[in-house]
C-alpha positions as CSV (number, residue, x, y, z in Angstrom):
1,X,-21.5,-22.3,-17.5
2,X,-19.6,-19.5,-17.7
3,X,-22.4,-16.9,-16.8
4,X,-23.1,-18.8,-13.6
5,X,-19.1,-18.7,-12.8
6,X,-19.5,-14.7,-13.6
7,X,-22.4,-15.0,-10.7
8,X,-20.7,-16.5,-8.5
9,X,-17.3,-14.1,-8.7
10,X,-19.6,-11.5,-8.5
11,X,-21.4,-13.1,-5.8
12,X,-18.1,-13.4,-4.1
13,X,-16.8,-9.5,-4.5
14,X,-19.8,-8.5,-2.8
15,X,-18.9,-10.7,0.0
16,X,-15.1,-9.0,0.4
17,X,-17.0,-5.9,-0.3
18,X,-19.2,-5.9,2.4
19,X,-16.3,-7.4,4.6
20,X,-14.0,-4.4,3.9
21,X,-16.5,-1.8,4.4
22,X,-17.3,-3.7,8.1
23,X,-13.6,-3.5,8.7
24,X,-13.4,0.3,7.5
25,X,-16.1,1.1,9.9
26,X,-14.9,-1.6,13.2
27,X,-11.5,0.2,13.1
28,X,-13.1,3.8,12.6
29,X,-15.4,2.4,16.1
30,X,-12.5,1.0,17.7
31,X,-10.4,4.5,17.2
32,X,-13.4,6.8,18.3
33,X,-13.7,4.3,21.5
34,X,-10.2,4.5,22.0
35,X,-10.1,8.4,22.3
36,X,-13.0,8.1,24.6
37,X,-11.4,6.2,27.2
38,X,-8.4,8.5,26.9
39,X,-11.3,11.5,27.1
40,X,-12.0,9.5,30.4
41,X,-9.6,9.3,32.1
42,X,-8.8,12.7,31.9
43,X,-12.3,13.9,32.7
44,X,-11.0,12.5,36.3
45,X,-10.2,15.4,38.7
46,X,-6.2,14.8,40.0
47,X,-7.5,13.1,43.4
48,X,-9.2,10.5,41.2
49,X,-6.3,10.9,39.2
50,X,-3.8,10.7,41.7
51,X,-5.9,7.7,43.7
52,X,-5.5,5.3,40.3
53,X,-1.8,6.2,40.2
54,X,-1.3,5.4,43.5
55,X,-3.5,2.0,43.5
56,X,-1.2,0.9,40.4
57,X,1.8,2.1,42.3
58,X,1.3,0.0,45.0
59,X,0.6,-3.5,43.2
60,X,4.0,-3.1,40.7
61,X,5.8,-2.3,43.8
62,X,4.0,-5.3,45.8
63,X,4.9,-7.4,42.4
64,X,8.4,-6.4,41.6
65,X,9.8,-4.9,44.6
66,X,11.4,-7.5,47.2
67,X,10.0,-7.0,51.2
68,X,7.9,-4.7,49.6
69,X,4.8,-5.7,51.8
70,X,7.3,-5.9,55.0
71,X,8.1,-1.9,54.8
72,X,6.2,-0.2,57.1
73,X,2.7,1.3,55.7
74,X,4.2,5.1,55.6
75,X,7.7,4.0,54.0
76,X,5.5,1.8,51.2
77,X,3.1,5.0,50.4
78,X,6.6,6.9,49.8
79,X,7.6,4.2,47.9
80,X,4.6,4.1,45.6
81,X,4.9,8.0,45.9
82,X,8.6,7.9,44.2
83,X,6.7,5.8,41.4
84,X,3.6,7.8,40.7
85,X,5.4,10.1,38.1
86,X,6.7,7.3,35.8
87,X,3.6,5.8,35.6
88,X,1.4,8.7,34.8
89,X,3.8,9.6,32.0
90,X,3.6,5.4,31.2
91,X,0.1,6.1,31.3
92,X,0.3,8.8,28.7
93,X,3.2,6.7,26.5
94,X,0.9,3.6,25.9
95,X,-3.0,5.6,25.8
96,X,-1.2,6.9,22.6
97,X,1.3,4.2,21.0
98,X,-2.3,2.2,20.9
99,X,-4.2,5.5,19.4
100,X,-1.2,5.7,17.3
101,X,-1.6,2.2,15.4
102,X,-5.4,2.2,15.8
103,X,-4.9,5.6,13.8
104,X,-2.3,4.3,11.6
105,X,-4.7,1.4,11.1
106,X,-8.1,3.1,10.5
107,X,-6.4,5.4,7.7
108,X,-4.5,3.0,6.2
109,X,-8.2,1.1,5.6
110,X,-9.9,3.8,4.4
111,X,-7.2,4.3,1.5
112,X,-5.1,7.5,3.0
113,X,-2.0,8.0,1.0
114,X,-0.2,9.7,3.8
115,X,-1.3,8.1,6.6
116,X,1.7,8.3,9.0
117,X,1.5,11.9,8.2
118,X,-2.2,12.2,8.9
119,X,-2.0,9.6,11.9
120,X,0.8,11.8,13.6
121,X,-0.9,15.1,13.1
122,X,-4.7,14.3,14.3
123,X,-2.6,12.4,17.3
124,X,-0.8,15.6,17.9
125,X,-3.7,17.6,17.6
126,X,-5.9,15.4,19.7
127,X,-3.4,15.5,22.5
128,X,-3.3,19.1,22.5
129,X,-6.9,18.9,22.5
130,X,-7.2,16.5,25.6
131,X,-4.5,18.7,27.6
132,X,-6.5,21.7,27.1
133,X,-10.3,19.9,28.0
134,X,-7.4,19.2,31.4
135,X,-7.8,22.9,32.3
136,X,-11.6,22.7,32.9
137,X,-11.2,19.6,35.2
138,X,-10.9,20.3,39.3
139,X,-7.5,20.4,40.2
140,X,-5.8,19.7,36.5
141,X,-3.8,21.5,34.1
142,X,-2.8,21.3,30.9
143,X,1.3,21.0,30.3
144,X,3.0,21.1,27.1
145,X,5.6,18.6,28.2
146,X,2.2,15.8,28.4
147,X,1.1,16.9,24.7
148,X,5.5,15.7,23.9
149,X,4.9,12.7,25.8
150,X,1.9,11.8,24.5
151,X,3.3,12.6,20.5
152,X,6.3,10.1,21.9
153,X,3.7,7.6,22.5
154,X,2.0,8.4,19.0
155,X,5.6,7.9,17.6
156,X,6.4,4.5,19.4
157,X,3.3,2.8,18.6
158,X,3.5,3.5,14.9
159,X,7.1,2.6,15.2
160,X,5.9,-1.0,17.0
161,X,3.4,-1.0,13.9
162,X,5.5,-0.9,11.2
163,X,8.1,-3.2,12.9
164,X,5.2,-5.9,13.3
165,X,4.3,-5.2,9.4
166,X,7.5,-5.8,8.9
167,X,8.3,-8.6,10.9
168,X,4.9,-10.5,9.3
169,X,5.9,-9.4,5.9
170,X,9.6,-10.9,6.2
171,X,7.8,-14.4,7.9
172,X,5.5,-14.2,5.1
173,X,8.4,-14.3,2.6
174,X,10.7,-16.6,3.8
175,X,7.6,-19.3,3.7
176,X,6.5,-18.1,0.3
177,X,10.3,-19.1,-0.6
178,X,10.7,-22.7,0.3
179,X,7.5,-23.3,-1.4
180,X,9.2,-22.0,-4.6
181,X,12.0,-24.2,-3.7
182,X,10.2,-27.4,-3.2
183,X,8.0,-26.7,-6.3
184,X,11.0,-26.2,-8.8
C-alpha cells in the first residue's frame, strides 16, 4: 500500500514538474514575442510610424471628442495632429509596463533572486537597444528622452504587478481567515 502511494506522489511531482518547466518556457516565449512586436513596430519608417499614430488619433478623437466628426476635415487632421505626441509616448508607456511584468514574470519563474533588479536593467538595456536599431530605420532617430519613457513604462508596469500581487495576496487572506473563524 504504501509503495503504490509513494508511486503515485511520485507520479504526481512529475506532473507539476513538467507543468512548471511548460510555464518557465510559455513565459520565456511570451517575453521574447513580446520584444518582437516592440522590434516591430519600430522597424516601421516614421511615415508608417506617423500613419498608425494618426489612424489611432483619429478614432479616440471620433470616440471621446464631442462634434468631432462635424469639424471640418482639415480642423479634425489638426486635431488628431495635437494628439499624435501623447499617444506615441502612450505607445512607448504600455509596449514596456507589459515587457515590464512579462519580465518581472519570466524571472520570477525561473527562480531569480533579484528579479526587479534584473527586470529593470535588461528593460533599460533593451530600450536603449531598440532606440539605437531606430537610427538605421528611414526617417527615425533614436532620443534619450524615449529610452526614460520607455524605463517609466518598465517602472509602472512592475509597479501594477506588484499592486495586483498584492491585491490577490490580501483577497487571498481575508478568505483564508473566515475559514479559520468558522472552523474554531
Amino acid at each position: 500500500m504504501a509503495e503504490a502511494d509513494m508511486k503515485g506522489r511520485t507520479a504526481d511531482s512529475g506532473l507539476q514538474g513538467r507543468k512548471a518547466q511548460f510555464g518557465k518556457f510559455a513565459l520565456t516565449l511570451a517575453t521574447l514575442a513580446w520584444m518582437a512586436v516592440i522590434f516591430g513596430f519600430s522597424a516601421d519608417t516614421a511615415e508608417e510610424s506617423s500613419g498608425l499614430s494618426m489612424k489611432i488619433a483619429r478614432l479616440l478623437a471620433g470616440l471621446f471628442m464631442k462634434g468631432f466628426r462635424d469639424l471640418p476635415l482639415e480642423d479634425q487632421e489638426r486635431v488628431a495632429s495635437s494628439m499624435q505626441f501623447l499617444i506615441r509616448k502612450g505607445a512607448h508607456m504600455s509596449e514596456y509596463a507589459l515587457l515590464g511584468v512579462l519580465l518581472v514574470l519570466t524571472l520570477t519563474a525561473w527562480g531569480f533572486g533579484r528579479r526587479i533588479l534584473a527586470a529593470l536593467g535588461s528593460g533599460v538595456f533593451y530600450a536603449a537597444l531598440d532606440e539605437f536599431h531606430q537610427t538605421f530605420v528611414p526617417g527615425r532617430s533614436g532620443q534619450v528622452r524615449d529610452v526614460l519613457i520607455d524605463s517609466l513604462g518598465l517602472c509602472l508596469g512592475i509597479l501594477f504587478l506588484h499592486l495586483v500581487l498584492a491585491l490577490v495576496r490580501c483577497l487571498k487572506g481575508k478568505g483564508a481567515g473566515k475559514e479559520n473563524r468558522q472552523t474554531e
